[in-house]
N, C-alpha and C positions, 0 to 999 in steps of 0.2 A: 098589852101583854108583851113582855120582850120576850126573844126567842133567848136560847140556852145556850152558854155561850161554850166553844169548844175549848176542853182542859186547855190550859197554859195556852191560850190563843193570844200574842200581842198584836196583833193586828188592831181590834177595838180602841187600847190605850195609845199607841204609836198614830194611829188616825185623830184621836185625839189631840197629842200634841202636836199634829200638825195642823190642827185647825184650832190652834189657840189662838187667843187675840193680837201676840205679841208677834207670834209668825205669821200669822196675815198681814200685819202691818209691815214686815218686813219683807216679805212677799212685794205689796203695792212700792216698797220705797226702792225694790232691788228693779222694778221694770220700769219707773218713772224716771229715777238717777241715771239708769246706763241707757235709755232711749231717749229722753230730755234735756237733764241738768247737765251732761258730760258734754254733749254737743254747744251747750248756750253758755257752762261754763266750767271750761277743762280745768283742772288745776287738784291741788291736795285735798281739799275739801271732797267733792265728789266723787275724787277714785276712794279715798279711805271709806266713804258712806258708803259704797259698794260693797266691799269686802267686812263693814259692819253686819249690812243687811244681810249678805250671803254667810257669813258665819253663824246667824239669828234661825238663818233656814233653811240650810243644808242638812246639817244633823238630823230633825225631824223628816225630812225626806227623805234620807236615807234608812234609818229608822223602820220607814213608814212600807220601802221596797224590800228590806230585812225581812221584813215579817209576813210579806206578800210571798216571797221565794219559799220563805222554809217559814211555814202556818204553826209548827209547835214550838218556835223561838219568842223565850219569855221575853215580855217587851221590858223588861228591866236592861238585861242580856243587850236587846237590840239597841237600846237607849245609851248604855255604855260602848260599843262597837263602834254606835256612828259617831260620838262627839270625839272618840279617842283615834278613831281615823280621818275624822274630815280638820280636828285640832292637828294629830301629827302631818297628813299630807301638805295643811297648808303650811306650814312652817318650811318642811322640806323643798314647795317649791318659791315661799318668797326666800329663802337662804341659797341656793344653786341654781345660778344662772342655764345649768345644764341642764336638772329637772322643769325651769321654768321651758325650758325651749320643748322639753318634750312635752310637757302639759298641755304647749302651744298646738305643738302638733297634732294633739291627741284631740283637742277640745276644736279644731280646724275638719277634723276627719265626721267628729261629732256635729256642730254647727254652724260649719260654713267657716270664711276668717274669723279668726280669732285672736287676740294677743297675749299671752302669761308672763307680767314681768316681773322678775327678780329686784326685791326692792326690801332690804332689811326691816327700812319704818315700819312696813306694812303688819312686822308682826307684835306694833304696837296695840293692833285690835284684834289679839287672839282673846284679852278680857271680855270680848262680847258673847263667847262661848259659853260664861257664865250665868247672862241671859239665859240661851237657852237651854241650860240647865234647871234653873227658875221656873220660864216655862214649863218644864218635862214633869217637876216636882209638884205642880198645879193642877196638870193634865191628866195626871196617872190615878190621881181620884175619883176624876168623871171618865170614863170609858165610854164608848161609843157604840152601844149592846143589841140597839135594833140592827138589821141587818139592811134594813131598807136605810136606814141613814146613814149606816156605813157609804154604803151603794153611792145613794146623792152627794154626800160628801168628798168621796174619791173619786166620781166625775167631774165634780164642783171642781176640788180643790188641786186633786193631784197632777191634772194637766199643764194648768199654768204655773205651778209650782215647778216643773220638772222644763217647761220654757223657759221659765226665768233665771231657773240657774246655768243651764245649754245653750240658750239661744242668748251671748250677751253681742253688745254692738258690733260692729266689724270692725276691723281695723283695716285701715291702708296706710301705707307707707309713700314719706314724702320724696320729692323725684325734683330737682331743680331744672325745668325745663330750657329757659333762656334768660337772657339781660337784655336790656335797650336805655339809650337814654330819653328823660323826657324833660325839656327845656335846660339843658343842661346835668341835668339831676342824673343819678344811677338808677335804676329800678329791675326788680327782678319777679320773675312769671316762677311760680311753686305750686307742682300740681301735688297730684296724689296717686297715688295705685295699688294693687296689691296681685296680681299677676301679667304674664306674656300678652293677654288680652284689655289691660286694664290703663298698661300704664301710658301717661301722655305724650306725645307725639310733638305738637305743635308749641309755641310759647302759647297762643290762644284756649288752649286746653288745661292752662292754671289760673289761679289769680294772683294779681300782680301788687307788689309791694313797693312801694315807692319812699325813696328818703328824700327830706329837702332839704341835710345839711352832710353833703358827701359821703353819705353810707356811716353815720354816727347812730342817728335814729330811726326808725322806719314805719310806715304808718298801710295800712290798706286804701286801693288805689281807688277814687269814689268813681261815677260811672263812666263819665264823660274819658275820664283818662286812660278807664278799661279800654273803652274803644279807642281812642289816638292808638295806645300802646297795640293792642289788638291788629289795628291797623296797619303795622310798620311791615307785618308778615315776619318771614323767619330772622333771627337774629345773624348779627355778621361774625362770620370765621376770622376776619382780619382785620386788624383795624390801629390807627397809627396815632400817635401823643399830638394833638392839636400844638403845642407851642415847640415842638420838636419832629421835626414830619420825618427827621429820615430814621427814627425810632419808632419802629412795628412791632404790633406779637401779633399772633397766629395760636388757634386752637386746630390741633390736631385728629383728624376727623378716624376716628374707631381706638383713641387712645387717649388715655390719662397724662395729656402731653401740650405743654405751651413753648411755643418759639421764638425770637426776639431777632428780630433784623435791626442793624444801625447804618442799610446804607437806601433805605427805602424797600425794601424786599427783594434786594438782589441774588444776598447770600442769608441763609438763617442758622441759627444753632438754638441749642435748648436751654432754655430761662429754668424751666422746671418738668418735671414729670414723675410720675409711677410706675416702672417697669413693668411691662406687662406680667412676667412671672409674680410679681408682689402684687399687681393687683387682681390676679384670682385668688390671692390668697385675703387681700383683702376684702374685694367681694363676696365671700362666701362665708363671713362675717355677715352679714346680712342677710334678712328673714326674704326666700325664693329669690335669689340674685340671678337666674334666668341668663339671657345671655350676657355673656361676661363687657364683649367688644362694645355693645349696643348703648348697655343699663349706662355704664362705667366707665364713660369717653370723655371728654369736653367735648363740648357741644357748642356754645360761643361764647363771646365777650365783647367787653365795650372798657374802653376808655377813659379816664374823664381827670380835670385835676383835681391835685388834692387842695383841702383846706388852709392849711400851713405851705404850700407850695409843692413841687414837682409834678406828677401824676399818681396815680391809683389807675389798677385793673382788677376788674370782677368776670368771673371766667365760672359760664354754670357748665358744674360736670356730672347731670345724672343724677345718679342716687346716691355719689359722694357730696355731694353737698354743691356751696360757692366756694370757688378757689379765690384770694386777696393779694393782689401785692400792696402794700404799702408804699407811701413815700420815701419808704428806708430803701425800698428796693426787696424785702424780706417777702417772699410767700408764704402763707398761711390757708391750710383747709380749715374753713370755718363752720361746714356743715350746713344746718338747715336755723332759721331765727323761730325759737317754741314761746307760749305765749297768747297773748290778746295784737302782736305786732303793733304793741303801742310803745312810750317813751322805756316803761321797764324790762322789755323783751329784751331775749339776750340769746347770744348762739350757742346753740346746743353741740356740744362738743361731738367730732365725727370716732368713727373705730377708729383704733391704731393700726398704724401699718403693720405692726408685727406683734399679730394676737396669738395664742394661740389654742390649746382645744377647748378650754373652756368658752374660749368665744366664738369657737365652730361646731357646736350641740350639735346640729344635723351630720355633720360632716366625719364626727367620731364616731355616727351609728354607722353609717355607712361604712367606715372603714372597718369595726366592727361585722359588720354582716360580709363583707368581702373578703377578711382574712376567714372566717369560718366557714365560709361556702367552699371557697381551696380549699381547706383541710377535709370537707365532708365529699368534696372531689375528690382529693385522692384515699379518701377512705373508700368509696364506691369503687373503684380502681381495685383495692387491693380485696375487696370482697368478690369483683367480677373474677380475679384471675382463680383465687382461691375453690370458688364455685368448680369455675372450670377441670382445676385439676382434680377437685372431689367427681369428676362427669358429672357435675349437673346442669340441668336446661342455661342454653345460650340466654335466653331471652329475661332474666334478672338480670345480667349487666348492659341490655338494651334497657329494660327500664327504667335501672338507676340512673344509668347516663342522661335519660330524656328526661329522670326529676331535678336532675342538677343542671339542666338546660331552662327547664322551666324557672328555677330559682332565680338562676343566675339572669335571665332575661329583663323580673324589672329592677333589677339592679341596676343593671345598663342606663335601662329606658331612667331610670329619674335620678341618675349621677350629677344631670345639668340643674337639678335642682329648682326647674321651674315652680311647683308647687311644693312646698315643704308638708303641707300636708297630709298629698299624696303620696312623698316618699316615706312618713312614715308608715303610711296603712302598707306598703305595699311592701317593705321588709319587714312590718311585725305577722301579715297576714299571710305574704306568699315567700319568701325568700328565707329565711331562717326555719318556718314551719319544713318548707319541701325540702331544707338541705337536710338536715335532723332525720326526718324520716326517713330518707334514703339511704342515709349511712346506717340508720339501725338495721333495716330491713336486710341491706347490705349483710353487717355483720352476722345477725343470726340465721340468713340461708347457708353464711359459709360455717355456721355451727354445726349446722347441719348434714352439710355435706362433707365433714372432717375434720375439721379447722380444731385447733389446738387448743385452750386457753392460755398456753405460750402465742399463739399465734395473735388472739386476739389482747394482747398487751400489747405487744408490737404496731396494730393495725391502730388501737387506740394514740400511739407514740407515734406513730406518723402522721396522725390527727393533728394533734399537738405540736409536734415539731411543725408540720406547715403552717399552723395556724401563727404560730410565732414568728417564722423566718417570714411569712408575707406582712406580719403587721409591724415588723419594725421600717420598712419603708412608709410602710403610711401613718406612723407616727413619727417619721421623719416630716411628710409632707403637711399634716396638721400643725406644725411648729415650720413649715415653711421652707423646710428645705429636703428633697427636692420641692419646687414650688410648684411645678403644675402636675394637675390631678393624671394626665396620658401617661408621662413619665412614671409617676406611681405605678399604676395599675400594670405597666410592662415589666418593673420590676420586681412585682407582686408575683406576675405570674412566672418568672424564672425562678422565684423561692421555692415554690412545688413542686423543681426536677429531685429535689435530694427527698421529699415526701414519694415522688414515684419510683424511684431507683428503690426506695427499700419496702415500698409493695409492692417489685417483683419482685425482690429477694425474698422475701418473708412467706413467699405462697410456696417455699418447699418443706413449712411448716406444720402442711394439709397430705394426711393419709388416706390414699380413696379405699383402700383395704378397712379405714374404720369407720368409714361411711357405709360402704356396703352391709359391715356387720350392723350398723343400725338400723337398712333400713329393710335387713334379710334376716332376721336373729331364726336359727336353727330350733325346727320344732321337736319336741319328746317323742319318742316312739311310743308312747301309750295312749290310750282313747284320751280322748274323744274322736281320734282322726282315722278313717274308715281302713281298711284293710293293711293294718300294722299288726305285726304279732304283739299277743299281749305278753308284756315284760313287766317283770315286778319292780318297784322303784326297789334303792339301795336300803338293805337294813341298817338302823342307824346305829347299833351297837357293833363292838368290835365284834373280829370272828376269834374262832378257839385259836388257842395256839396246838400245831403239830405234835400227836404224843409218840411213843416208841412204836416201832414198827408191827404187826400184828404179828404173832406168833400162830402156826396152822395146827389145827385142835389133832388129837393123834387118830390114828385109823380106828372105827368099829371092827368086833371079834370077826365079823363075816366077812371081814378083807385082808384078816392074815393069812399069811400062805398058810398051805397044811403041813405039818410035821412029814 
C-alpha cells in the first residue's frame, strides 16, 4: 500500500529523475573520468566527457535539492529552474575568464583545489542537457510514492551524487624546479604544487624530462637517469659556454633576472630580465602566486651547444616556466611542455607580461572589496560624528570602528594571495558582509538621533565618492600601473581624506532639538495620565461669530423712583 502523497509534492518525481538509468550512468562515468581517465589520459576527450557527464547530472540534482528546501515546489517548476540555471551558469562560466576564476574559488572553498577553466569549446556540450531533459520526460511518469524508497534511494543515491559533482580532482599547478645536463643532453626537473606548503623545493622533488636532440624534443627520464639526475643535488647559479669560457650567465637569486659576463665573471650586466614591479603584476596572474621573490625567481641554468652551432641556455624560473636563449642570442619564456612529453608535446604558452584585469579575477575582487570598505569607513565616521552631535551614546562609533577593523583585517591577511580560496571565503564571508553592516547601522542610529535625509544623501555621496576616488588607483594597478599592490593601497588610503573632510562637514546637518522631540513627544493633558485636570479636547466645528452688543432690559415698576 503506498502512503499518500502530499499536494504538489516534487520531491517523489525529482528523485525520480534522479535515479534514472541515464543519470546513474552519468554519475559512474563523472567519478571514473575525473579520478581515472584524466590522470592516465589528460587531453580533449576526457575533460569534454566530464562536462558531458556533469551536465547529464547536475540538473536532476539540483532539482532533487529544490524540492527538499521548499517540499510544495512543483517538480515540473523544479525541473525547469534547474536545467535553466545549471544550462545558463555554465555557459557564463566557460565564456569569462573572470567568472571561471570565481567558480574556481568558490568550488576550492567547497572541495578542496579546484580548477574552473574558461574554454569557449566547452560550450560545445551544452546539447547534452537535452539528455537530461529526455530523462526528466521519462521519469516524471514513474514517481517515487513509498516513502521508505524515497528514504533508501536518497541515502543510496544523493550522496555520491552530490561528491561527484564537488568533490572533482585536484588540481596543482606546475613549478619548474631546475636544469642539469645529462651526457651532454639539457634536462629539466617540473614539479607540481598548489600552495606555500606544497610547492617543491629541490630539483629532486619533480620528474625530470630529458631531450636527446638539444631541447627539440623531450621525452620522461626512465629510472636509472632519475637517479644520476637526482644525484647531481641542486642545480648551478652560474655557468659558462664550453667552447667560449670567458662567456658566463648567471641566474639571479630572488629575481626574474639573468646576467652575462664576457670576461670570465669579472664584470656582469643583464642579458634579460622582468622588473620586479612587472613581475607582481605578472605573478598574480597566477592561481595563489604566494610569495612573489620565492615562486618567481630563476633559480638555475645550464649551458650547453646548440645543434646548428653557438650555444643555448635553459634557465628554470619557478612558476614562470623555462626561460630559452637561442642560438640567435633571442630570449624566449617558453613556459611549461603540456602533453604525454613525447615527440607531439609542445609548450604551452606563459601569461603576458602586461595582462590585465581580466587576467587578475582574484585581484579585481580584492580591489573591489578595498575601495568599498573605504567608503563604508568613512560612512561610519560620518555616522559616529552625527550620532554625536544628536547626544547619543559614544559607544556606536566604538562599534562601528571595531566592524570596519574586523572587515578590513582579512583583507590584509590574504592580499598575498596565498590561497585564492581563502581569499575568496573570507571577503564574501567576512569583509564585504561587516563593512555593509556597519555603515547601515551607522546611518540609521544617526536617523535616529536627528540626522536629516538631506544629511543622509550627503553621507550616501561620500560613500560613493570614496569608493570611486580609492578604486581609480587600483584600477590603475590591475592594468599595471602603479605596479605594486603597497603603492596602491597607500594611495587608496589618501583618496578617503576628501570622503572624511565632508563627513565632518555634513554632521552640521543633524538637529539634536529634533531628536529630542522624538524621543520625548509632549503628552495630552487628559486621562489616561493620573492627576491632570480633565480638559475637553477641541470642538471640531467652528465657533459663532460675535453678535451686537447686549442691550440691558429696562428697570421693573418697583425701581422707579416715586413721583
Amino acid at each position: 500500500m503506498s502512503d499518500p502523497e502530499t499536494p504538489r509534492d516534487g520531491a517523489p518525481t525529482t528523485l525520480s529523475w534522479l535515479c534514472h538509468p541515464s543519470t546513474l550512468l552519468a554519475l559512474a562515468v563523472l567519478v571514473v573520468n575525473d579520478h581515472v581517465l584524466k590522470a592516465a589520459f589528460p587531453g580533449l576527450l576526457t575533460g569534454k566527457l566530464s562536462d558531458v557527464a556533469g551536465l547529464v547530472l547536475t540538473p536532476p540534482l539540483v532539482a532533487v535539492l529544490l524540492t527538499l528546501l521548499v517540499p510544495r515546489l512543483p517538480a515540473r517548476a523544479a525541473a525547469l529552474v534547474a536545467l535553466a540555471s545549471v544550462g545558463a551558469g555554465f555557459a557564463v562560466v566557460k565564456s569569462s575568464g573572470y567568472a571561471a576564476e570565481l567558480a574556481s574559488s568558490a568550488w576550492t572553498v567547497l572541495a578542496g583545489p579546484s580548477l574552473v577553466r574558461a574554454d569557449r569549446t566547452d560550450l560545445l556540450t551544452l546539447p547534452a542537457l537535452a539528455l537530461a531533459w529526455w530523462s526528466w520526460t521519462r521519469s516524471r511518469r514513474r514517481p517515487v510514492r513509498r516513502r521508505t524508497a524515497r528514504a533508501v534511494r536518497l541515502l543510496v543515491v544523493l550522496p555520491p551524487a552530490v561528491l561527484a559533482v564537488a568533490a572533482t580532482s585536484a588540481v596543482y599547478y606546475p613549478y619548474a624546479v631546475g636544469t642539469a645536463l645529462l651526457d651532454g643532453q639539457p634536462a629539466i626537473s617540473a614539479g607540481m604544487g598548489y600552495d606555500s606548503q606544497d610547492w617543491p623545493t629541490r630539483p629532486a622533488d619533480g620528474s625530470w624530462l630529458v631531450s636527446e636532440n638539444r631541447g627539440i624534443t623531450w621525452r620522461n627520464a626512465t629510472l636509472d637517469e632519475e637517479r644520476r639526475l637526482s644525484g647531481q643535488g641542486a642545480g648551478q647559479r652560474q655557468a659558462c659556454v664550453p667552447a667560449e669560457p670567458q662567456r658566463c650567465y648567471r641566474a639571479v637569486e630572488g629575481h626574474l633576472r639573468v646576467e652575462q659576463s664576457d670576461d670570465a665573471g669579472t664584470t656582469w650586466r643583464v642579458a634579460w630580465e622582468v622588473s620586479d614591479a612587472r613581475r607582481e603584476g605578472l605573478a598574480r596572474q597566477s592561481y595563489n602566486p604566494g610569495d612573489v621573490s620565492r615562486h618567481f625567481a630563476s633559480r638555475d641554468l645550464i649551458v650547453y651547444p646548440a645543434a646548428g652551432g653557438g650555444h643555448e641556455v635553459l634557465v628554470a624560473n619557478g612558476r614562470d616556466g623555462i626561460l630559452h636563449r637561442g642560438s640567435d642570442g633571442a630570449w624566449q619564456r617558453k613556459g611549461f611542455l603540456e602533453g604525454r612529453f613525447s615527440e607531439e608535446a609542445r609548450w604551452e604558452d606563459p601569461p603576458p607580461l602586461d595582462g590585465g584585469p581580466g587576467d587578475r579575477g582574484t585581484d579585481l575582487l580584492l580591489a573591489v572589496a578595498l575601495a568599498l570598505t573605504l567608503g563604508c569607513a568613512v560612512t561610519v565616521l560620518a555616522g559616529h560624528l552625527a550620532i554625536r552631535r544628536g547626544e547619543g551614546p559614544r559607544w556606536w562609533g566604538f562599534a562601528g570602528g571595531l566592524s570596519i577593523l574586523v572587515a578590513a583585517s582579512p583583507l590584509a591577511a590574504v592580499w598575498d594571495r596565498e590561497d585564492d580560496g581563502l581569499t575568496f571565503m573570507a571577503l564574501a564571508a567576512v569583509t564585504l558582509p561587516m563593512g555593509v553592516l556597519a555603515a547601515v547601522a551607522l546611518l540609521v542610529r544617526a536617523r535616529y538621533q536627528g540626522a536629516s535625509s538631506r544629511w543622509i544623501g550627503w553621507a550616501l555621496t561620500g560613500l560613493l565618492l570614496t569608493a570611486l576616488l580609492a578604486g581609480l588607483p587600483l584600477v590603475g594597478w590591475l592594468f599595471g600601473n602603479p605596479p605594486q599592490g603597497r603603492v596602491t593601497v597607500a594611495i587608496a588610503l589618501l583618496a578617503t581624506v576628501p570622503g572624511v573632510l565632508l563627513a565632518i562637514r555634513i554632521s552640521r546637518f543633524v538637529d539634536p532639538a529634533r531628536a529630542y522631540e522624538r524621543r520625548y513627544r509632549p503628552r495630552p493633558p487628559y486621562p489616561p495620565y493620573p492627576n491632570a485636570p480633565y480638559a475637553y479636547p477641541p470642538s471640531p466645528h467652528p465657533p459663532h461669530p460675535a453678535g451686537p452688543p447686549a442691550v440691558p432690559d429696562p428697570p421693573y415698576p418697583s425701581q422707579l423712583p416715586p413721583r
